[in-house]
C-alpha positions as CSV (number, residue, x, y, z in Angstrom):
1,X,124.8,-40.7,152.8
2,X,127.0,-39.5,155.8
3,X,124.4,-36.0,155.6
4,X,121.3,-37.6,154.5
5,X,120.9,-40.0,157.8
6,X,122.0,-37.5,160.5
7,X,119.3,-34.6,158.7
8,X,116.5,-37.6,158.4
9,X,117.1,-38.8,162.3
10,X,117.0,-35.0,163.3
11,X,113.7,-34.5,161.0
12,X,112.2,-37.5,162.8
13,X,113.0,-36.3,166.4
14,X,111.8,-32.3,165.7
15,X,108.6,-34.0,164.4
16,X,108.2,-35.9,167.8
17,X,108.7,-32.7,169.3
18,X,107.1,-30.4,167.9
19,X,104.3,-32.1,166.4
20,X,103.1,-34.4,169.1
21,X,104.7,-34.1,172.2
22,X,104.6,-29.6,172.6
23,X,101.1,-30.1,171.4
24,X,100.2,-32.5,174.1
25,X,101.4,-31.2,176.7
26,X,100.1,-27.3,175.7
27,X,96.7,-29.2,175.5
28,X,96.9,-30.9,178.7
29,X,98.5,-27.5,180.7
30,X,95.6,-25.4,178.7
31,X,93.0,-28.4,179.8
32,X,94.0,-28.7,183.8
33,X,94.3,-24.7,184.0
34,X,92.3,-22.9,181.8
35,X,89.8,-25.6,181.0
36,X,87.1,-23.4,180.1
37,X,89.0,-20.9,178.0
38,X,90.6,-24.0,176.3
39,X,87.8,-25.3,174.9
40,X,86.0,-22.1,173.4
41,X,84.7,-20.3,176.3
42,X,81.1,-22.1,175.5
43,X,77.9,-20.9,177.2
44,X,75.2,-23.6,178.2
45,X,71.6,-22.7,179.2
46,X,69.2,-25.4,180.0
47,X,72.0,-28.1,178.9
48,X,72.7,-26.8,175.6
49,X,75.6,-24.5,174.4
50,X,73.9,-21.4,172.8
51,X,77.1,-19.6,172.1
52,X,80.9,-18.6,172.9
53,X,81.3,-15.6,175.3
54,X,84.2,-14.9,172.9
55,X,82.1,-14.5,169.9
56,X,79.2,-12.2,169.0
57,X,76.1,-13.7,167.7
58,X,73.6,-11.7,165.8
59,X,70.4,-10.6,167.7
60,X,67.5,-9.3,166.0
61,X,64.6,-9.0,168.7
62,X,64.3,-5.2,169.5
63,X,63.6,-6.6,173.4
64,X,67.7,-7.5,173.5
65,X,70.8,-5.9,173.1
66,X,72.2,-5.2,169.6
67,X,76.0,-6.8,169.4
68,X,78.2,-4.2,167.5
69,X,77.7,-4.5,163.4
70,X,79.4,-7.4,162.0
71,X,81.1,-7.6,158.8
72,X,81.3,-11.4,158.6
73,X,77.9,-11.7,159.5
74,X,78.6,-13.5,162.6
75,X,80.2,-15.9,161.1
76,X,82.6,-17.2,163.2
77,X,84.1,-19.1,160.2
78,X,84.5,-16.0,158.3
79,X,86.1,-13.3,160.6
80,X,86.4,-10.3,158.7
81,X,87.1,-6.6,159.1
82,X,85.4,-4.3,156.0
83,X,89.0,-2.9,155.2
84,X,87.5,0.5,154.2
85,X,88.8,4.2,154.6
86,X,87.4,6.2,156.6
87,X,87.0,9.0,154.7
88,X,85.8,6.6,151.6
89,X,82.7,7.7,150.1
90,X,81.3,4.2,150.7
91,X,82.1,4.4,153.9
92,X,80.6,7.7,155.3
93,X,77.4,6.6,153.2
94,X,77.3,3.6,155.1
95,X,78.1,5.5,158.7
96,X,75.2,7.5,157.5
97,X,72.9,4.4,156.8
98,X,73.5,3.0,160.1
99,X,73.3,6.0,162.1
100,X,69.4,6.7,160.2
101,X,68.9,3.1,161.3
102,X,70.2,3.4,164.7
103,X,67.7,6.5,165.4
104,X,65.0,4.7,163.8
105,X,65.3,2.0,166.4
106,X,66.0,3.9,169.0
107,X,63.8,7.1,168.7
108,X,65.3,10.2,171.1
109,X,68.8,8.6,170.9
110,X,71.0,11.8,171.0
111,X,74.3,10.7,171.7
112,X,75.7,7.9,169.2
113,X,78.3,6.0,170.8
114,X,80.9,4.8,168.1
115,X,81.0,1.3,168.6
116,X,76.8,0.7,168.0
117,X,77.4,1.8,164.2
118,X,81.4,0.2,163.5
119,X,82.2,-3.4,163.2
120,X,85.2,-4.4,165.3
121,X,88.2,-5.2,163.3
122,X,86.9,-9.2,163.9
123,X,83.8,-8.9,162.9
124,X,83.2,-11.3,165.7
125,X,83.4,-8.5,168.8
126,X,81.6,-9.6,171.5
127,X,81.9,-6.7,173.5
128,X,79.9,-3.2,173.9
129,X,81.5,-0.3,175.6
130,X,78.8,0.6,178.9
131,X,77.5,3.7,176.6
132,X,77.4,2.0,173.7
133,X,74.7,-0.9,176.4
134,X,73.0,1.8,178.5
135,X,72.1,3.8,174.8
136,X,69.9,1.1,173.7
137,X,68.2,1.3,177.3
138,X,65.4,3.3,176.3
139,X,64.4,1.0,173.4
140,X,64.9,-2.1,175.5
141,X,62.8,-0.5,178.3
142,X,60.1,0.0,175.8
143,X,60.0,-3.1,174.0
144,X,59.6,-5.2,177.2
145,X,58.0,-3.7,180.1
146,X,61.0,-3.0,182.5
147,X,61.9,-0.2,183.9
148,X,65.0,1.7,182.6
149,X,66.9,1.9,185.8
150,X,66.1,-1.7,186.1
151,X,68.2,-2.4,182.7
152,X,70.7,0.1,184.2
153,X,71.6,-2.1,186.9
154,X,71.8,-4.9,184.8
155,X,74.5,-3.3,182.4
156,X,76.1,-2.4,185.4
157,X,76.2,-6.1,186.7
158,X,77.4,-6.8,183.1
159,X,80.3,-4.2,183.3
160,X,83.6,-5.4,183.1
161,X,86.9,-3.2,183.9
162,X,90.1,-2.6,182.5
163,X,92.1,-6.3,182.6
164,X,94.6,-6.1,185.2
165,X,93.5,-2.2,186.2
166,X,94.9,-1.0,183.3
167,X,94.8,-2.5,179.7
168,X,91.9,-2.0,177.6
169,X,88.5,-0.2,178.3
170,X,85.2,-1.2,180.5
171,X,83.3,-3.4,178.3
172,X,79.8,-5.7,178.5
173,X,79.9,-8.8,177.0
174,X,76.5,-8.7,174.4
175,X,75.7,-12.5,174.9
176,X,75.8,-12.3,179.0
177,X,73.6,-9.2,179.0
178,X,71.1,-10.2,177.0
179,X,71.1,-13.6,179.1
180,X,70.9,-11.5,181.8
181,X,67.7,-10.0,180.7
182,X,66.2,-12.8,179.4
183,X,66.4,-14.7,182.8
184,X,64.9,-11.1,184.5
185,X,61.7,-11.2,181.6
186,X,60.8,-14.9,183.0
């Protein structure tokens, strides 16, 4: 009994601790100074949220920006990489399938930048690298009436650097672009 009291009291008090008070005050640190990153980084248009600037959502119109290739469908339930080797059979037959697709899509597309024919290891990338946007320019241009240095600019806008000058590479965020564009059509 002398052991059994002291180890429940102790149990009781790291439960208080750790289970309500450090989440509470995380929460209410996260909520007063990263409010918007705290509660999923949602985007709103016209009063309704249409997505999470942290997630990629699938896009099928040929007028938009393709996200990269998803392996969990989107899902953002049901993040998944596709766990395959690269020099798998499967796998080069599928680089091959998407690359067919990709020039399909995008006739005179020469250079193929990785990231428009790999899923992230996610699944749930939002992100394009600037080649990987301005490649699907042409298409874009095509399938809705503006001018490709038009949709230039507008990937440029969309560009985001390095974090902190140094860590990571230039990115545009799929969802924001194609809002982006979608605000220029009306």
């Amino acid at each position: 009994m002398k052991q059994v009291l002291p180890a429940i009291r102790l149990s009781v008090v790291l439960m208080l601790i750790c289970g309500i008070i450090y989440p509470l005050v995380t929460t209410g640190v996260a909520q007063l100074l990263f409010s918007n990153q705290a509660n999923g980084s949602l985007i709103t248009q016209g009063g309704k949220t249409i997505g999470s600037s942290l997630l990629a959502q699938e896009v099928k119109s040929p007028g938009l920006f393709q996200p990269r290739a998803s392996n969990a469908n989107y899902d953002g339930t049901a993040s998944a990489g596709s766990n395959r080797a690269v020099a798998s059979e499967a796998y080069i037959v599928e680089m091959k399938e998407k690359v067919a697709q990709l020039k399909q899509e995008n006739p005179g597309l020469q250079q193929i930048p990785a990231d428009l024919v790999t899923g992230s290891g996610s699944g749930l990338d939002p992100d394009l690298s600037p080649e990987a946007a301005k490649a699907q320019i042409p298409r874009i241009s095509q399938a809705t009436g503006l001018g490709e240095q038009e949709l230039a600019k507008i990937v440029e806008e969309h560009t985001q650097g390095r974090q902190l000058g140094i860590f990571g590479e230039p990115r545009v965020n799929v969802t924001a672009l194609n809002l982006a564009l979608t605000a220029e059509l009306k």
